[in-house]
C-alpha positions in Angstrom: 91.7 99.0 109.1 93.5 95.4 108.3 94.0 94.1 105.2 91.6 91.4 103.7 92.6 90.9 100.3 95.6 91.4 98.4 95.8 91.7 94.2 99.4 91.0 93.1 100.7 92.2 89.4 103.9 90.5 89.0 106.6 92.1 86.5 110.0 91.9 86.2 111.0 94.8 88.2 108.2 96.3 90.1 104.9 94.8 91.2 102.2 96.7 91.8 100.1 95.7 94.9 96.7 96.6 95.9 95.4 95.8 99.3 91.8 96.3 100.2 90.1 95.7 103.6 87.2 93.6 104.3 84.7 96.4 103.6 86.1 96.8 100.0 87.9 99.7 100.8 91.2 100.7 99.0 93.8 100.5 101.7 97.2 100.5 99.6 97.8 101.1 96.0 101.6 101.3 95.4 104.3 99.9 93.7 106.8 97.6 94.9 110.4 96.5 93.9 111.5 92.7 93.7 113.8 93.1 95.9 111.4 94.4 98.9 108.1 92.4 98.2 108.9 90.0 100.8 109.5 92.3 103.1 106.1 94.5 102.5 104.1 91.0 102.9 105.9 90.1 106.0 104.9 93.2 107.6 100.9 92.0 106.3 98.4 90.3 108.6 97.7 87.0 107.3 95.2 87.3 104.0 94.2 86.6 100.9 96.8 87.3 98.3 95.3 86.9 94.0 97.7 86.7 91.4 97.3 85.6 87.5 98.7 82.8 86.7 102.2 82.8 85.3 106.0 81.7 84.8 106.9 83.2 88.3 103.2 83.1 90.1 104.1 79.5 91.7 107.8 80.7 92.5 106.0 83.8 94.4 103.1 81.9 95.7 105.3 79.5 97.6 107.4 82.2 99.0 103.8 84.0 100.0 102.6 80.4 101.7 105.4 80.4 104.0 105.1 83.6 105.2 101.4 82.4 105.9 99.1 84.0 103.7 96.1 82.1 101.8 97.6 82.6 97.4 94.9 82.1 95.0 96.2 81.8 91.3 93.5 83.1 88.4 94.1 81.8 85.2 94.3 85.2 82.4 91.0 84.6 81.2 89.7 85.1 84.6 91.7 88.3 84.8 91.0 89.8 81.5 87.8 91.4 82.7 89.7 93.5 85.2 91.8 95.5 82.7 91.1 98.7 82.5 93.5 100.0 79.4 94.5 98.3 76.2 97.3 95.8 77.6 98.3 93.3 74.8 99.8 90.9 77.9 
């Protein structure tokens, strides 16, 4: 299976990616350390990579957008309905 869509949590330290293919099955769930995200997407067929909006989201999207994939931004409200605990952020 190929990877259609890509949902980006960006931290300070680890990001946690989940892939899903274009049947809306989970592909990859894992985390990901700064220094290697790069590398992971590089090794990605071009898609569609969603991240919230934030203070390193455009540094990140660029960096994504070079390496040819399509970065959508959400702005938090949009991504508030897909919280599943009781994060504060």
């Amino acid at each position: 299976m190929t990877v259609k869509t890509v949902g980006l949590d960006l931290a300070k330290d680890v990001f946690q990616v989940h892939c899903v293919s274009a049947t809306g099955r989970k592909i990859i769930n894992k985390k990901i350390k700064r220094a290697k995200l790069l590398a992971f997407f590089e090794t990605l067929p071009r898609c569609v990579v969603g991240m919230e909006a934030c203070g390193s989201a455009h540094h990140w999207g660029r960096e994504l957008r070079k390496l040819g994939h399509d970065v959508r931004l959400m702005p938090a409200a949009y991504v508030k309905p897909y919280v599943k605990r009781g994060k504060t952020d």
